[in-house]
N, C-alpha and C positions, 0 to 999 in steps of 0.2 A: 754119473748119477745112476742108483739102481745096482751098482757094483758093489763086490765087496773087495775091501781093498784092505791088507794085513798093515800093520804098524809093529814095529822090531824095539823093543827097549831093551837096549845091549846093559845088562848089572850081572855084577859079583854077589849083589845083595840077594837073600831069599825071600824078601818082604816083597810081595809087587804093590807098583806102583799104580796110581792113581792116574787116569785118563778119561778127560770129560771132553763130549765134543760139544761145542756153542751152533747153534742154526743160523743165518743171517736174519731170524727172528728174534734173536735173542735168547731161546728155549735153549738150555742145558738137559745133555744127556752124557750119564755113564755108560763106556765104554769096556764090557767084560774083559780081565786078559786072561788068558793060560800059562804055565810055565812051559818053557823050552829050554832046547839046551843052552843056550847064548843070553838067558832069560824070559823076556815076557814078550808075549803076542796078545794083540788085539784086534779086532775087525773093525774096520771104518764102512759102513754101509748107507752113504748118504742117501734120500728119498726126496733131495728138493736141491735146485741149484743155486749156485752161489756163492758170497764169502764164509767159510766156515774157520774155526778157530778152536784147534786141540792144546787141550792143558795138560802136560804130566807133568805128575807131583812123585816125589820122593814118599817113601813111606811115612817118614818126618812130619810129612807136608808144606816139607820144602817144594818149588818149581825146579825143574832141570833149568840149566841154562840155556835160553830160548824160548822156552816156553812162553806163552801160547805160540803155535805154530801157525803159520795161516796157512790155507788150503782153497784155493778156488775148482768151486765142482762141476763142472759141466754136463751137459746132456751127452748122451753115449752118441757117439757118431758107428755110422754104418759103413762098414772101411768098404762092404762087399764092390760098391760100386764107385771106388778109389782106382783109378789107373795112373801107372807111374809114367812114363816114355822118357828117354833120352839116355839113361842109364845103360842100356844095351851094347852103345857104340864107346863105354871107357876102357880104357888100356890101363893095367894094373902091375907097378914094378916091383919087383921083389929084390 
């Protein structure tokens, strides 16, 4: 939550596609993309947590296959004060 998180729509096609994300309020919001090489990018930048659900559509206004995606969004955790223990003592074979 409060991140921004990229979305990849791997197309051949020059049309970008259509990406809406739903809130677990049910509010729809467009999702700007850019073109790249490999085709379109978009930012996911949730401000609330929860079930969320991304739609992309072909230019068509076809869906992709899968589409809507679900996404559960959580609150950003604080890794700072994450400690690991016991990994120290593994033997690794090559």
């Amino acid at each position: 939550m409060g991140e921004k998180r990229p979305i990849t729509v791997e197309t051949s096609k020059p049309e970008a596609p259509k990406l809406t994300a739903t809130n677990p309020k049910g509010k729809t919001s467009d999702l700007p993309t850019k073109k790249t090489k490999d085709g379109f990018e978009a930012i996911f930048a949730p401000l609330e947590e929860g079930p969320f659900k991304i739609k992309v559509e072909q230019p068509a206004g076809k869906e992709v296959p899968g589409s809507p995606f679900g996404v559960e969004v959580q609150p950003k955790t604080d890794t700072s004060k994450v400690t690991v223990k016991g990994l120290e003592t593994r033997k690794y074979l090559y």
